[in-house]
C-alpha positions as CSV (number, residue, x, y, z in Angstrom):
1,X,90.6,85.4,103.2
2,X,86.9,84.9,102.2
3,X,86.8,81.9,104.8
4,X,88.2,84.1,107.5
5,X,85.6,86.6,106.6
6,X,82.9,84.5,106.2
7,X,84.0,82.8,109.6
8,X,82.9,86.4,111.0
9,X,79.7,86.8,109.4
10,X,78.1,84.9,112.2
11,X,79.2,87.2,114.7
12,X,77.9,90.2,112.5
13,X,74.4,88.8,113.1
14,X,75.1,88.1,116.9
15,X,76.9,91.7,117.8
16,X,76.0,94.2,114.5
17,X,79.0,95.5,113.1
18,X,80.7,98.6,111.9
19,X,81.5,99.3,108.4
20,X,84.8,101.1,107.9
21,X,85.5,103.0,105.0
22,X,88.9,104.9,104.1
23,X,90.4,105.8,101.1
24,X,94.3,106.5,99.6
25,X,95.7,108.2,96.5
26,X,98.9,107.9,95.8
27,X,101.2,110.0,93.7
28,X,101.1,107.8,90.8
29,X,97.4,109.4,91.1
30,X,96.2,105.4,91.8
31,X,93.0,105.8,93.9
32,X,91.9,103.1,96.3
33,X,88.6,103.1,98.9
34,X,89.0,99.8,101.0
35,X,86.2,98.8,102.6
36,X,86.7,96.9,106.4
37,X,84.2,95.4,108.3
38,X,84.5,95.7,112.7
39,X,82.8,93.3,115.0
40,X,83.6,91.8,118.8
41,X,87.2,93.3,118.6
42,X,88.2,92.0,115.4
43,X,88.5,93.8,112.2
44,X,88.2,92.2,108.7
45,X,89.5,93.2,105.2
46,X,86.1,92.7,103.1
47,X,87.2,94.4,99.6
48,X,88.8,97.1,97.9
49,X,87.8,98.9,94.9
50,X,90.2,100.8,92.0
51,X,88.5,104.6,92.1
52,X,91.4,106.0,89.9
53,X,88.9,106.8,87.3
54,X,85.9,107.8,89.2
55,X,84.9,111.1,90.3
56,X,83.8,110.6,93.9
57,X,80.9,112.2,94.2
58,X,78.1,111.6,97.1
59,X,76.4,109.2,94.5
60,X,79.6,106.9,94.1
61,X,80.2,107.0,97.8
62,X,76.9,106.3,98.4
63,X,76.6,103.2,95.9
64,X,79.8,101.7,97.3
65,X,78.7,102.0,100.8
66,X,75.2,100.8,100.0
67,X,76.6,97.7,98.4
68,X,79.2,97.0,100.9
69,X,75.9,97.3,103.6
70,X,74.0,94.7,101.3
71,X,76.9,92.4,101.3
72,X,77.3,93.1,105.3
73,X,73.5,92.4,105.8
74,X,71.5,95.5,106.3
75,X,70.2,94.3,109.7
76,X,73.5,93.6,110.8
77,X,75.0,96.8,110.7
78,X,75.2,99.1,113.8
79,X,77.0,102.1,111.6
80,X,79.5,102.9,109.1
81,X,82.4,105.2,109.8
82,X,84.0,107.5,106.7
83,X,86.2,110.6,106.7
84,X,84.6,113.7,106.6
85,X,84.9,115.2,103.3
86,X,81.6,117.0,101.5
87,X,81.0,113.4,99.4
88,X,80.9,111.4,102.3
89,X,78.7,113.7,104.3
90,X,76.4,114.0,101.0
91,X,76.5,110.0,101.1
92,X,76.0,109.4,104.8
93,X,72.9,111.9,104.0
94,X,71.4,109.5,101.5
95,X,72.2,106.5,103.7
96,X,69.5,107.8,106.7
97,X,66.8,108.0,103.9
């Protein structure tokens, strides 16, 4: 998977991307964000991160989608798209700064 990905990257430079961000809890209370990565027409996993014992606040958001943005390439990255809940908003706030 990370040579698929990084297989991509080059196109992420060429196009800009979009970061995708969604996240799932289950009813085993198991919380997952997974974090995608769109460019060209092609979509790519890029990671996924274990929340269950976070409070997701606007400053977690914020850190993972700040990180995930770093690991994109800053300059590479068109915009992200989130769901709409208060944190996100807060965090998509904080990202225009």
């Amino acid at each position: 998977m990370k040579k698929y990905v990084n297989d991509q990257r080059p196109n992420w430079e060429k196009f800009g991307c979009t970061i995708l961000s969604d996240g799932w809890t289950g009813p085993t209370r198991l919380s997952i964000i997974n974090i995608m990565v769109y460019c060209a027409g092609t979509t790519v996993f890029l990671k996924s991160i274990d929340a269950s014992n976070k409070i997701k606040s606007g400053e977690y958001i914020y850190g993972i989608l700040k990180d995930a943005m770093n690991e994109v390439g800053k300059s590479n990255v068109i915009q992200i798209v989130t769901d709409n809940g208060s944190n996100y908003k807060k965090a998509g706030q904080k990202m225009k700064r």
